[in-house]
Backbone as a ProteinNet text record, in pm:
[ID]
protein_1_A
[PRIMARY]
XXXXXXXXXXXXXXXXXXXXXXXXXXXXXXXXXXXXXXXXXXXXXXXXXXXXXXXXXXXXXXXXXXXXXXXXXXXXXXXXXXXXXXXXXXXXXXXXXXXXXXXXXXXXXXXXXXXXXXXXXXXXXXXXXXXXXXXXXXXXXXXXXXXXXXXXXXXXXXXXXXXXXXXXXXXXXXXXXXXXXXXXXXXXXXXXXXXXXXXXXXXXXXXXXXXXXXXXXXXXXXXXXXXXXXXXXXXXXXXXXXXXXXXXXXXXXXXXXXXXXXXXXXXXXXXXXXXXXX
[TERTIARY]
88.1	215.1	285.8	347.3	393.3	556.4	645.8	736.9	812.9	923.4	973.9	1052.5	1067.2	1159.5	1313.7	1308.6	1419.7	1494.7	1439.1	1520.7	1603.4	1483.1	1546.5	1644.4	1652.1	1746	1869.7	1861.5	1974.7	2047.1	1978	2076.6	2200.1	2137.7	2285.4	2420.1	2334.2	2477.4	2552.2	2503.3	2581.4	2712.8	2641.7	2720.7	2868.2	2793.7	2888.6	2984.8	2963.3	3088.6	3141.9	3101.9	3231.7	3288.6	3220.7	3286.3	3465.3	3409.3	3453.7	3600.7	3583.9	3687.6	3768.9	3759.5	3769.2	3948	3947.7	4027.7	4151.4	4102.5	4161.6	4257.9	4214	4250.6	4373.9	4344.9	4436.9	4617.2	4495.3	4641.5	4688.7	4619.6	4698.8	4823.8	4776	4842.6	4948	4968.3	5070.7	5188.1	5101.3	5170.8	5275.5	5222.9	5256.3	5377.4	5339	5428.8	5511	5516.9	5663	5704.3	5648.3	5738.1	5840	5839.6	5854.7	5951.6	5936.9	6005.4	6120.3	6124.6	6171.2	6303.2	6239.8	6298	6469	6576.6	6687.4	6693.7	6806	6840.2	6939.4	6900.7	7003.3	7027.7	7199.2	7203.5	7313.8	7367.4	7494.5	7539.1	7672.8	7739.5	7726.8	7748.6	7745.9	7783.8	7745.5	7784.9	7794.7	7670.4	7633	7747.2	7901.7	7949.4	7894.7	7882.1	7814.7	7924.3	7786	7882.5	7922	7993.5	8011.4	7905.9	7911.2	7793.5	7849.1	7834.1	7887.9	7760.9	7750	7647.8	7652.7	7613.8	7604.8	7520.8	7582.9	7468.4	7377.6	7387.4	7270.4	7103.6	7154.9	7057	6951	6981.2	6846.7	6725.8	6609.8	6500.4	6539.7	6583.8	6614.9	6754.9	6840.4	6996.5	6998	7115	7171.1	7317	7390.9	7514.1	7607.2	7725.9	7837.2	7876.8	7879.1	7913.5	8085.6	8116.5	8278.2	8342.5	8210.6	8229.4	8242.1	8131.5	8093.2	8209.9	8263.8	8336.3	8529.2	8501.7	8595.6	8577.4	8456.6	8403.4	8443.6	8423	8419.5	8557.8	8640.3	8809.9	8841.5	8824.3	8844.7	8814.9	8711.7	8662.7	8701.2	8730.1	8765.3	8885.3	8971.8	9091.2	9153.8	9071.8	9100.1	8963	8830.3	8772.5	8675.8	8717.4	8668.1	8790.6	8902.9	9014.5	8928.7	8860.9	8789.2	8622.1	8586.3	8420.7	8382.7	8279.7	8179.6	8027.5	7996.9	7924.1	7817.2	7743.1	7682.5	7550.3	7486.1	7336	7342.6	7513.6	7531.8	7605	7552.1	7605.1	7676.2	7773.2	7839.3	7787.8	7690.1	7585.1	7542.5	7493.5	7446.2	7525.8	7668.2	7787.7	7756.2	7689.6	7624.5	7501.6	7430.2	7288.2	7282.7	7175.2	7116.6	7100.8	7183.9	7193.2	7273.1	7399.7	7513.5	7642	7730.5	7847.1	7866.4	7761.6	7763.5	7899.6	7934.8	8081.1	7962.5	8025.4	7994.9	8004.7	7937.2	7913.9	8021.6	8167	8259.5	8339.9	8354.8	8432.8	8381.1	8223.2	8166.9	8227.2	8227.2	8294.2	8407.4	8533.1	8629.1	8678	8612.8	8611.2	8545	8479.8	8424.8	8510.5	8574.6	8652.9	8777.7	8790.4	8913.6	8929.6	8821.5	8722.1	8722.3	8722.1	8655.3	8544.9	8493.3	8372.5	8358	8342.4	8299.6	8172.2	8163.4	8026.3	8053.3	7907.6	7917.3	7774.3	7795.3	7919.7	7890.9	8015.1	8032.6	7971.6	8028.6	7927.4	8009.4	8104.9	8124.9	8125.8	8025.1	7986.5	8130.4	8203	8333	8255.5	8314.7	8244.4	8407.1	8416.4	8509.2	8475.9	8611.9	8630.4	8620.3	8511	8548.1	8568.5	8537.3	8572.3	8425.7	8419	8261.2	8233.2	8129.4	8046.1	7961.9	7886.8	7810.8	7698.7	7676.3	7554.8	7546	7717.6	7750.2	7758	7787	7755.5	7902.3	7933.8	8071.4	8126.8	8280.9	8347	8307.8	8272.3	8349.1	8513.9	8545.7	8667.5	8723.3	8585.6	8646.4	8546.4	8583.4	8492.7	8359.5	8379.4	8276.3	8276.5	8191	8200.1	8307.9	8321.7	8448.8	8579.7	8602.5	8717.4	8715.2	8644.8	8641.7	8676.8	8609.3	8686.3	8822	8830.2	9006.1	9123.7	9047.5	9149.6	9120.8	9031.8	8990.4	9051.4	9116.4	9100.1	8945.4	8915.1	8733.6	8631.1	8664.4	8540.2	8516.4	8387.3	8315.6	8269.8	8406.3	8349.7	8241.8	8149.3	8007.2	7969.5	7902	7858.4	7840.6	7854	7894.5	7741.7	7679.4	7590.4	7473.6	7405.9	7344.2	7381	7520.5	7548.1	7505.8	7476.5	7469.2	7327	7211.5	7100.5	7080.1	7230.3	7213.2	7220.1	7282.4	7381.4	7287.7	7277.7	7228.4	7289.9	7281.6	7334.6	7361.5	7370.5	7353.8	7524.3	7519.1	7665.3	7729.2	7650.6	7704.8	7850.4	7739.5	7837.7	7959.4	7941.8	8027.1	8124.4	8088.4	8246.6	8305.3	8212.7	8249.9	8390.1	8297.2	8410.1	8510	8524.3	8680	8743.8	8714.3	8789.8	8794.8	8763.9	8760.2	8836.3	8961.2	9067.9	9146.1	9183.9	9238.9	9350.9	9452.7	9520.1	9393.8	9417.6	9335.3	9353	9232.1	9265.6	9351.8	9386.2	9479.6	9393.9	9429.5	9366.5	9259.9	9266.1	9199.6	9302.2	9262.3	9380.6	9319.9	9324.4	9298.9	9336.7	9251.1	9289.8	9403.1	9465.7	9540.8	9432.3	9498.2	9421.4	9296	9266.7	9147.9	9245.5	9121.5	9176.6	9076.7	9156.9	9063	8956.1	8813	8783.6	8663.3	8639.1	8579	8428.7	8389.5	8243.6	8199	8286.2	8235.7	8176.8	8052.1	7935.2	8140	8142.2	8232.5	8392.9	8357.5	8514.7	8652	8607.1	8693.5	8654.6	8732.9	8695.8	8822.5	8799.1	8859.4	8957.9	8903.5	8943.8	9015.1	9132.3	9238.2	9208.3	9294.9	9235.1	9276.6	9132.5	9176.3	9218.9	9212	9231.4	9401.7	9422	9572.3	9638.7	9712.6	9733.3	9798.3	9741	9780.9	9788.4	9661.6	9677.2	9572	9527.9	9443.2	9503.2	9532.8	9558.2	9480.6	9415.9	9368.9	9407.9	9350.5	9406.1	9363.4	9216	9192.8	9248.7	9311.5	9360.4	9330.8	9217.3	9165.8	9226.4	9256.1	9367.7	9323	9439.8	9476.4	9476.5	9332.2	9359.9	9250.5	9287.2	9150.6	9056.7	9053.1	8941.8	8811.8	8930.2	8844	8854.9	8949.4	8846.9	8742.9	8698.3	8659.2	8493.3	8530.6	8350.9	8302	8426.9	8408.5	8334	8435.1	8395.2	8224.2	8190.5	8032.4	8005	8018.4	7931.5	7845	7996.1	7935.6	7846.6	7890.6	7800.4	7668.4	7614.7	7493.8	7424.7	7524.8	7404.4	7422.3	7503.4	7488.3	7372	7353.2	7244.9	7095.1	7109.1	6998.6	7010.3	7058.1	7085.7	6987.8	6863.2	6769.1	6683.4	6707.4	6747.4	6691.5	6764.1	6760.6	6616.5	6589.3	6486.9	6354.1	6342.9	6244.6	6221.8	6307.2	6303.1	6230.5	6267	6182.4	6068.5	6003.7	5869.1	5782.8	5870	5767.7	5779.3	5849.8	5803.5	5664.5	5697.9	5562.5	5408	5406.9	5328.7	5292.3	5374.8	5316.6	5271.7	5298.2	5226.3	5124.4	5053.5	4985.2	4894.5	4947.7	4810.6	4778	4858.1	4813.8	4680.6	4732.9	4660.2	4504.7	4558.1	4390.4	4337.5	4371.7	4285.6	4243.4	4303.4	4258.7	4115	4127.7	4061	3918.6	3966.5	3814.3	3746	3821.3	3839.6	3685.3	3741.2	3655.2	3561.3	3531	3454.4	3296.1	3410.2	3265.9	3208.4	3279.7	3235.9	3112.2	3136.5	3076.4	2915.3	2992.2	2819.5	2738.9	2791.4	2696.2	2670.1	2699.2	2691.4	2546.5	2462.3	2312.2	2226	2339.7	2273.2	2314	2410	2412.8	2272
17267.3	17299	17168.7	17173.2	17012.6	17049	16918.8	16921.5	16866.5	16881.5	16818.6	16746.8	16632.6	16498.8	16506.7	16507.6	16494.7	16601.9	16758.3	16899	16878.1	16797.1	16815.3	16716.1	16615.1	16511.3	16572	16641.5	16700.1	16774.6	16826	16955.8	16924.1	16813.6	16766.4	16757.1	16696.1	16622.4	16728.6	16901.6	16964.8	16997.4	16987	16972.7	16892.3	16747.8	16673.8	16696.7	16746.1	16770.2	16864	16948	17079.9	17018.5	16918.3	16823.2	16802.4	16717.3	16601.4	16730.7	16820.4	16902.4	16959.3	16985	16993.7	16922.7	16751.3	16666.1	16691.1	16746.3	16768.9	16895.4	16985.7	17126.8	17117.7	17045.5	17004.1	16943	16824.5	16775.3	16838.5	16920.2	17034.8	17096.4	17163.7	17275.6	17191	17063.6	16959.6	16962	16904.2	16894.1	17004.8	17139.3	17245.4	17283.1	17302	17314.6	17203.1	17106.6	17021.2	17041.2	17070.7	17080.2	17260.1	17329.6	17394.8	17378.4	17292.7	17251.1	17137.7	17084.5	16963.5	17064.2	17203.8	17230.4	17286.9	17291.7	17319.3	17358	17476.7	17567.1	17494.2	17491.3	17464.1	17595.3	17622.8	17749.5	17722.6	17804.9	17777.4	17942.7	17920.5	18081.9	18136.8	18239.2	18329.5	18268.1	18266.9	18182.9	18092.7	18027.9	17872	17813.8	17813.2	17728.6	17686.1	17523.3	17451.3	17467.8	17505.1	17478.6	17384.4	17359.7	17235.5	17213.8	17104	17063.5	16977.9	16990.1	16937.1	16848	16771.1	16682.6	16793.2	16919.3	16964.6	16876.7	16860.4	16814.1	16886.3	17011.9	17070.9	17102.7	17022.2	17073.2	16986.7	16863	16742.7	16806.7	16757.8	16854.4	16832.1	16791.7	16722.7	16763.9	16797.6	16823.9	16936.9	16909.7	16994.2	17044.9	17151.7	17225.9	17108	17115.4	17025.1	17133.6	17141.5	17223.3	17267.4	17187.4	17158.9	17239.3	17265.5	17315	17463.8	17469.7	17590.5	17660.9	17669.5	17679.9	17749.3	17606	17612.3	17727.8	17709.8	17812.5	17999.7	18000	18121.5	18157	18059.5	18117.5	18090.9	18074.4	18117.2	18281	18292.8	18424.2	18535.1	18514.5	18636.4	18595.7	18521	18552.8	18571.6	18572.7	18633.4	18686.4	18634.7	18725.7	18878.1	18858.8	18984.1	19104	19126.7	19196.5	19294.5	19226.9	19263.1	19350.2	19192	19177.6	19208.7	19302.2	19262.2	19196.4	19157	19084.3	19146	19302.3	19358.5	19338.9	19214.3	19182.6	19068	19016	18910.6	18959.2	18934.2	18956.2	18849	18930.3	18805.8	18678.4	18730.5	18659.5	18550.1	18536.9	18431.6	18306.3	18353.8	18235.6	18105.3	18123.2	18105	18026.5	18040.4	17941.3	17889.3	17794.3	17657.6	17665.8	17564.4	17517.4	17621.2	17694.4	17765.4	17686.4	17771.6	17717.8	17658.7	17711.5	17653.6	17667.5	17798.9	17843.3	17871.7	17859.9	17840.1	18031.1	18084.5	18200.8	18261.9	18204.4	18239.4	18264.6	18172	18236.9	18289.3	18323.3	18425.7	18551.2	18569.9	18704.5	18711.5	18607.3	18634	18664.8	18649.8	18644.9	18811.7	18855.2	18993.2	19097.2	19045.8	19193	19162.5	19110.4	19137.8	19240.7	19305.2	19424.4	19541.8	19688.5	19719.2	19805.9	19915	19985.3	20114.3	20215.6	20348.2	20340.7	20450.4	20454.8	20558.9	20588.6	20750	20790.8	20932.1	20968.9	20955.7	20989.3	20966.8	21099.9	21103.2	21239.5	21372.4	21386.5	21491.8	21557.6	21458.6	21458.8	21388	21315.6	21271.4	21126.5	21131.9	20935.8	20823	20761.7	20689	20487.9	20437.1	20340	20225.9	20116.1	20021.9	19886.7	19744.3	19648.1	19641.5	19538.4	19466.5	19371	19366.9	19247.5	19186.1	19040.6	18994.9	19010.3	19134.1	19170.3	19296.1	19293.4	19390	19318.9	19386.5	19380.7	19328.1	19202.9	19200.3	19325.6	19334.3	19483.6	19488	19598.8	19637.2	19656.5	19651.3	19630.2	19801.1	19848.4	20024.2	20089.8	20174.8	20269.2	20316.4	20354.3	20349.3	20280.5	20316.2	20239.9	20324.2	20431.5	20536.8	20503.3	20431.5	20385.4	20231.3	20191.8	20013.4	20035.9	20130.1	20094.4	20155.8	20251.3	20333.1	20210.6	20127.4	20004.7	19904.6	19894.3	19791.2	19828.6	19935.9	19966.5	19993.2	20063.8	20113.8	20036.5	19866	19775.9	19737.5	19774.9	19752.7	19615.1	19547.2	19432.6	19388.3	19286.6	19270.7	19266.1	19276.3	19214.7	19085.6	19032.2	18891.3	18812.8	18900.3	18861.3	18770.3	18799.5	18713.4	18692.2	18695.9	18642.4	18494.8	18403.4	18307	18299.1	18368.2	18422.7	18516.1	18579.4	18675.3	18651.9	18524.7	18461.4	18355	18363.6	18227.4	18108.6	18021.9	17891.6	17828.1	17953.1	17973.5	17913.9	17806.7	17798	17692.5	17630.3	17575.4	17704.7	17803.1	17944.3	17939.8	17989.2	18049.7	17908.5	17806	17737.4	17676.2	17723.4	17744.1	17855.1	17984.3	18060	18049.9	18034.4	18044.8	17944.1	17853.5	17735.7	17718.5	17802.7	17878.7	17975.1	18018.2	18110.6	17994.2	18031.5	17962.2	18024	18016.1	18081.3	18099.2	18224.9	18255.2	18149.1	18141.5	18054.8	18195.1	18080.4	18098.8	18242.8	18333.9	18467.9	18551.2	18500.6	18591	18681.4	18795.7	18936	18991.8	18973.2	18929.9	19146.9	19193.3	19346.8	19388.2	19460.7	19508.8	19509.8	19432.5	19400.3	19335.5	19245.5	19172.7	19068.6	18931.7	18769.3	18714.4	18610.3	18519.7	18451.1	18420.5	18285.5	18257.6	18162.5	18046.1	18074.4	18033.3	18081.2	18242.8	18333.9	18470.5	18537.3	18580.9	18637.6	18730.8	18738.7	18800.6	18712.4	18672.3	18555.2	18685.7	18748.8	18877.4	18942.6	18938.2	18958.8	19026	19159	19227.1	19086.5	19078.4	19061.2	18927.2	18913.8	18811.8	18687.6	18556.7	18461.4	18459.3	18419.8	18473.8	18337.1	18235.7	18127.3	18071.9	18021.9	17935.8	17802.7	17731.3	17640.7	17698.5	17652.9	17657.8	17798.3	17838.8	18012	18033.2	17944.6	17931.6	17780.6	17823.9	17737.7	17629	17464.1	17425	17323.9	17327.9	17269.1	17108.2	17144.4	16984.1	16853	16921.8	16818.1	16790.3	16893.1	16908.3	16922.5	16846.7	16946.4	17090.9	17124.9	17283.1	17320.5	17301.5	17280	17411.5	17456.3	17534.7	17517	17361.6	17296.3	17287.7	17217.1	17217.9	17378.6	17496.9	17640.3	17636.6	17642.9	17685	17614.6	17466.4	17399.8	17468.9	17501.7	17536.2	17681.4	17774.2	17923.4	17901	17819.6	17846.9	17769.4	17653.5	17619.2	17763.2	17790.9	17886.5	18043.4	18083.3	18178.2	18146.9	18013.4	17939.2	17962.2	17965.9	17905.2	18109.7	18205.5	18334.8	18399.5	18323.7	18414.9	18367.3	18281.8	18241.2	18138.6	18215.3	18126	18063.1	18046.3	18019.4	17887.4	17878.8	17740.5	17625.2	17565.1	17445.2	17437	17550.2	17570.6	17576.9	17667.5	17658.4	17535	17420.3	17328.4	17213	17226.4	17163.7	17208.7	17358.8	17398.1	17356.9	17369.4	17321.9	17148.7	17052.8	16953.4	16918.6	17015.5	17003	17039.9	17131.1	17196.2	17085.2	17034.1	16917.2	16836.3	16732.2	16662.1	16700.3	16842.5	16893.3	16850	16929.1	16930.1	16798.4	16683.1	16569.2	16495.1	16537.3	16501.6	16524.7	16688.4	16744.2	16781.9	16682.4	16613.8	16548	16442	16296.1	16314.9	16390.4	16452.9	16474.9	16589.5	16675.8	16556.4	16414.9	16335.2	16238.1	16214.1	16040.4	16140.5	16298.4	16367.4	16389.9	16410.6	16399.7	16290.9	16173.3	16029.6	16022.3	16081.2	16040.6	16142	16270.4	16341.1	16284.2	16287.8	16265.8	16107.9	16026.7	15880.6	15866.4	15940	15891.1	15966.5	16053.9	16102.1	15986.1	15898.9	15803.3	15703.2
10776.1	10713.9	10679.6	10585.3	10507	10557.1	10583.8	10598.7	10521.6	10463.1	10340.6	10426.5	10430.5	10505.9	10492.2	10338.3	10273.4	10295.4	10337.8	10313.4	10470.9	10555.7	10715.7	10754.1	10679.1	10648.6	10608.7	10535.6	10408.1	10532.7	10603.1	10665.4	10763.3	10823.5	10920.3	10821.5	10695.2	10631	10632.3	10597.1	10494.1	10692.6	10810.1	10935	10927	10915.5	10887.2	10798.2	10654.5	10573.8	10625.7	10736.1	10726.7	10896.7	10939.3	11090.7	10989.6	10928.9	10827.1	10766.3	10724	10684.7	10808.9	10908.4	11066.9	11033.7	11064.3	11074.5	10957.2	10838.2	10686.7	10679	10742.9	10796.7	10885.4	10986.5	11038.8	11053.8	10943	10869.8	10784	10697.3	10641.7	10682.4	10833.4	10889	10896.8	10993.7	11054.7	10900.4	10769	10689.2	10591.8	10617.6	10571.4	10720.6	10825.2	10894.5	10911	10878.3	10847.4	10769.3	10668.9	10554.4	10542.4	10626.1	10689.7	10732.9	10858.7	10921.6	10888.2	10771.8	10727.1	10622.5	10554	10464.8	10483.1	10398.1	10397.5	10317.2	10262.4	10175.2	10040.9	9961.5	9851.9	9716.9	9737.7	9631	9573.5	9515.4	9420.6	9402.4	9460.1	9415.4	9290.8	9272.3	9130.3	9048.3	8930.2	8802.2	8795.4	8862.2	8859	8904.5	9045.6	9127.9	9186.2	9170	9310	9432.5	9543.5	9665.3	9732.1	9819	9915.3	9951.7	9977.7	10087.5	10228	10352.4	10395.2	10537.4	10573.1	10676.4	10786.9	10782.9	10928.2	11045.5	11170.6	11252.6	11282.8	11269.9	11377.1	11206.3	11114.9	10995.8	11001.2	11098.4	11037.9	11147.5	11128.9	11205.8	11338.5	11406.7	11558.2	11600.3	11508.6	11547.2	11625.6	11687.2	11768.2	11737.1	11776.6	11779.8	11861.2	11796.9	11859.5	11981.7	12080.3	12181.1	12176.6	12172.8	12148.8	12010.2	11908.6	11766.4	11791.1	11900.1	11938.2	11961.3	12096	12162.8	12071.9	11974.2	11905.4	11823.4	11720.5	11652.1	11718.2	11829.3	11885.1	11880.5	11920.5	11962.8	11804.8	11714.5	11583.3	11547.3	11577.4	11537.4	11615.5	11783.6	11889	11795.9	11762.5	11755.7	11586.3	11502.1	11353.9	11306.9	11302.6	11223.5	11294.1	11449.6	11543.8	11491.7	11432	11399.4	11269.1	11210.2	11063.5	11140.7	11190.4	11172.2	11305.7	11319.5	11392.3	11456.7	11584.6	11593.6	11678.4	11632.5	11718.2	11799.7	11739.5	11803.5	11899.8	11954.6	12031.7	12174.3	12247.3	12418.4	12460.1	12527.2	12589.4	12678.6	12771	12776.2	12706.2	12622.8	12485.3	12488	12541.5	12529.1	12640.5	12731.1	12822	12865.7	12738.1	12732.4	12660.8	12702.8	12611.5	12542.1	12479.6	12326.8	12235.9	12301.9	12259.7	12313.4	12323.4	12327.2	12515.3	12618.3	12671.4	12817	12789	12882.6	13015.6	13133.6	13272.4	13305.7	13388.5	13391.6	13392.4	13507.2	13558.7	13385.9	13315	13186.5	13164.7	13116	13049.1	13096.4	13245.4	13267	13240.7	13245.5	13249.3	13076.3	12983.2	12851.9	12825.4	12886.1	12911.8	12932.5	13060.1	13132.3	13045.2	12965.4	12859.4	12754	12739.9	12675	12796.9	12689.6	12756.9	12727.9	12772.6	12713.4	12736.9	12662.5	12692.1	12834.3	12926.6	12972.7	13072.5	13130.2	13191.2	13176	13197.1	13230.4	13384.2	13453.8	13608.2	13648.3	13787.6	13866.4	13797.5	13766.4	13722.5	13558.1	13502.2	13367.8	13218.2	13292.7	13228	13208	13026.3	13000.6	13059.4	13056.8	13103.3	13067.4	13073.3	13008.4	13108.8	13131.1	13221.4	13176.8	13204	13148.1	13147	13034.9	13014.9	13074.3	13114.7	13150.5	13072.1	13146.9	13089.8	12966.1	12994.9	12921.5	12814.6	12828.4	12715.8	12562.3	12466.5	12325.7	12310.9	12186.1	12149	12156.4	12180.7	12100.3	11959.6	11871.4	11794.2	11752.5	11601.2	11561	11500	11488.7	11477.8	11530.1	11522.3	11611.6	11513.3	11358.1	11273.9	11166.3	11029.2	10934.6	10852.9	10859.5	10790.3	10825.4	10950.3	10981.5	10956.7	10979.3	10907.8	10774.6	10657.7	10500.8	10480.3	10582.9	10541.6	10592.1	10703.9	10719.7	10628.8	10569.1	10428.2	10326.5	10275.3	10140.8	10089.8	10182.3	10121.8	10074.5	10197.5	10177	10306.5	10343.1	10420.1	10508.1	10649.4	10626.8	10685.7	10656.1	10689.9	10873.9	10921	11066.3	11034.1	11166.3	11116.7	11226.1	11311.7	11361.7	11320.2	11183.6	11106.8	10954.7	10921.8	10812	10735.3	10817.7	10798.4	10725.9	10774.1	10738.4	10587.1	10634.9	10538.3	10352.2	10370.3	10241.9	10209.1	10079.5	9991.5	10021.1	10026.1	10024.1	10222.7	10305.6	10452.9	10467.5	10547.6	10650.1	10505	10387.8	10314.9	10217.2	10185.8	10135.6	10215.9	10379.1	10355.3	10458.4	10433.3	10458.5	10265.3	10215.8	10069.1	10029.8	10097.1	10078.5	10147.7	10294.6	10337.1	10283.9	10220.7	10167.8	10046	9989.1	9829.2	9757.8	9828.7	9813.2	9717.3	9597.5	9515.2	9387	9295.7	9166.9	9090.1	9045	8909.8	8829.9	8762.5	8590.7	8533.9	8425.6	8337.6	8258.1	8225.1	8147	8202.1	8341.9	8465.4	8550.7	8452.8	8592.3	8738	8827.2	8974.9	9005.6	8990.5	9021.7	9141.4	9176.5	9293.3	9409.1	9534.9	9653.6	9654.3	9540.6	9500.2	9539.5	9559.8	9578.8	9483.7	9432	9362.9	9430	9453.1	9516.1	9438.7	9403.2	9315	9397.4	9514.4	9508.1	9542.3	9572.8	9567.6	9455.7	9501.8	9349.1	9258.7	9164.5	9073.9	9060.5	9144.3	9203.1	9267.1	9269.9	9317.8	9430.6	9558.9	9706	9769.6	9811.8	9867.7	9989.7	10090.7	10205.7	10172.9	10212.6	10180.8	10309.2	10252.1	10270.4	10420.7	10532.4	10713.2	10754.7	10693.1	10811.5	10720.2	10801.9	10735.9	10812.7	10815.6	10912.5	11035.5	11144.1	11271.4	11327	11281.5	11284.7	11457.3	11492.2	11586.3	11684.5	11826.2	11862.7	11937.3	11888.1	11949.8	12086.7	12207.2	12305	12322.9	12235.1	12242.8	12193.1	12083.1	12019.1	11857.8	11847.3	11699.3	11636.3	11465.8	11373.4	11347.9	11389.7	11289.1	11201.9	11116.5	10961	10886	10776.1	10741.5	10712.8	10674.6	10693.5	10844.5	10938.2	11058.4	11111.3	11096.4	11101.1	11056.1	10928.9	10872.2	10900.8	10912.6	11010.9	11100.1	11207.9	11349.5	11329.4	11291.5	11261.7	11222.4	11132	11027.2	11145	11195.9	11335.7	11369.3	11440.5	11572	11511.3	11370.6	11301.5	11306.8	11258	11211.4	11338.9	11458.6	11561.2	11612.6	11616.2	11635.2	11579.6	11443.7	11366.2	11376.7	11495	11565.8	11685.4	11835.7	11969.1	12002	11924.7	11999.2	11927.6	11838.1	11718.6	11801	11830.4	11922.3	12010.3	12094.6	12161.6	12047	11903.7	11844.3	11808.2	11778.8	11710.3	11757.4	11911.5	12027.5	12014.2	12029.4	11982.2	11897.9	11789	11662.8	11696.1	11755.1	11764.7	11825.3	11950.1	12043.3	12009.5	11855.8	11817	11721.7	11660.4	11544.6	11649.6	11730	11812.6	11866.7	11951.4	11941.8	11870.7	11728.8	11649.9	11554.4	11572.8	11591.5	11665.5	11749.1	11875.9	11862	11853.5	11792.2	11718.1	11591.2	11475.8	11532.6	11556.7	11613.5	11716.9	11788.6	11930.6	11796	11728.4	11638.3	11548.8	11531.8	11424.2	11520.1	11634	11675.8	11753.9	11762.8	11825.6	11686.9	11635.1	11488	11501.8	11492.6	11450.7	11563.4	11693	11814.1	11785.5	11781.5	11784.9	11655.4	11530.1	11410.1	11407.9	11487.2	11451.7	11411.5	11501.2	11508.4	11361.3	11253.6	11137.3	11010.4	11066.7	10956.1	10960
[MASK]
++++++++++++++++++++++++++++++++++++++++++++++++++++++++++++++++++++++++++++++++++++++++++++++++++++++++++++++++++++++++++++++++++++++++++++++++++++++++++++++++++++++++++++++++++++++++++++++++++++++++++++++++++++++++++++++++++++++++++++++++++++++++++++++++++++++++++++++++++++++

């Protein structure tokens, strides 16, 4: 039987090229998941308004939440936009852990039992009202959505749980919009109980302008401005419509290094078994 030299030669190589794609694959994945990971949202309100843009910290791949923003962020919202909005997929709880706003258990409760909650029923089949705890759901601001628009004028206002998610342009929108309440132009009629604002899709928005000066009191020392609401508030939304942010971000670091690693590892492992087919 004749052996062809050349066919038994040939065959490692076709090994080696798919070793050789091994390392390529790799860097693929690394490079596709950074870029991923690297990416940020850029949009522009209805009718081509550019929005603000503003240096959030927590946007560069490594950032983190100003804790202090947080914090602030929240007593903005329990105290003007919880009156409107609710925040139903967040526990009081949440206020509490890493890489949130970071309150010590003891406020968490005491920020709780200020609420309270339907529950039951007791032993004699009666539901009854107690204070909340930890691990209850924000309040609600009405009891349904039929009573949220009869106090709107028959607009529905959003959950505010993942708005930030929910909206084009993300926390750039909407510190766009609260700071976007502005006079009509000139030959623009502004309907009854409509507001003007410059980045809302139609420029016409039911819900009138929530923040104003010194409408929120800060103890730290922060100005009182609708400006610094209006950071603080989209802070603490950005990081509601995902508490867990900070922690993924750490993940996917550990996962790109990872799979660094093992390229490199699949990379000088080829070099090592096939050396002896060069």
């Amino acid at each position: 039987m004749t052996i062809n030299m050349n066919e038994t030669e040939a065959r490692p190589c076709i090994f080696t090229r798919a070793c050789r794609v091994v390392p390529l694959i790799g860097a693929l994945a690394i490079a596709l998941l950074g870029a991923s990971f690297l990416s940020t949202s850029q949009a522009k309100a209805s009718e081509g308004t550019p929005l603000k843009h503003l240096n959030w910290g927590f946007e560069a791949p490594f950032g983190t939440f100003d804790r202090s923003a947080l914090r602030r962020g929240y007593k903005v919202y329990s105290e003007v936009c919880a009156a409107c909005h609710s925040m139903d997929l967040l526990r009081f709880r949440n206020l509490s852990q890493d890489g949130g706003p970071e309150f010590t258990e003891e406020e968490v409760e005491i920020i709780a039992v200020e609420h309270t909650i339907e529950d039951g029923p007791d032993e004699y089949g009666d539901m009854y009202d107690r204070p909340r705890v930890a691990a209850d759901a924000f309040p609600a601001p009405f009891a349904n959505t039929n009573a949220a628009r009869a106090s709107n004028g028959g607009s529905l206002p959003p959950d505010l749980s993942i708005i930030a998610k929910a909206r084009g342009g993300a926390e750039n929108y909407l510190y766009s919009l609260l700071t976007g309440y502005e006079e009509a132009p000139e030959g623009v009629e502004v309907p009854r109980g409509m507001n003007y604002n410059a980045y809302f899709p139609g420029h016409m928005i039911a819900m009138a302008p929530p923040l104003v000066e010194e409408i929120v009191d800060y103890e730290d020392g922060t100005p009182m401005t609708v400006d610094q609401y209006s950071k603080d508030v989209v802070t603490f939304l950005t990081w509601a419509s995902e508490p867990t942010r900070e922690a993924r971000h750490r993940l996917g670091f550990q996962v790109i290094i990872f799979l660094l690693v093992f390229a490199g590892l699949m990379y000088f492992t080829m070099r090592k078994v096939w050396a002896d087919q060069h």
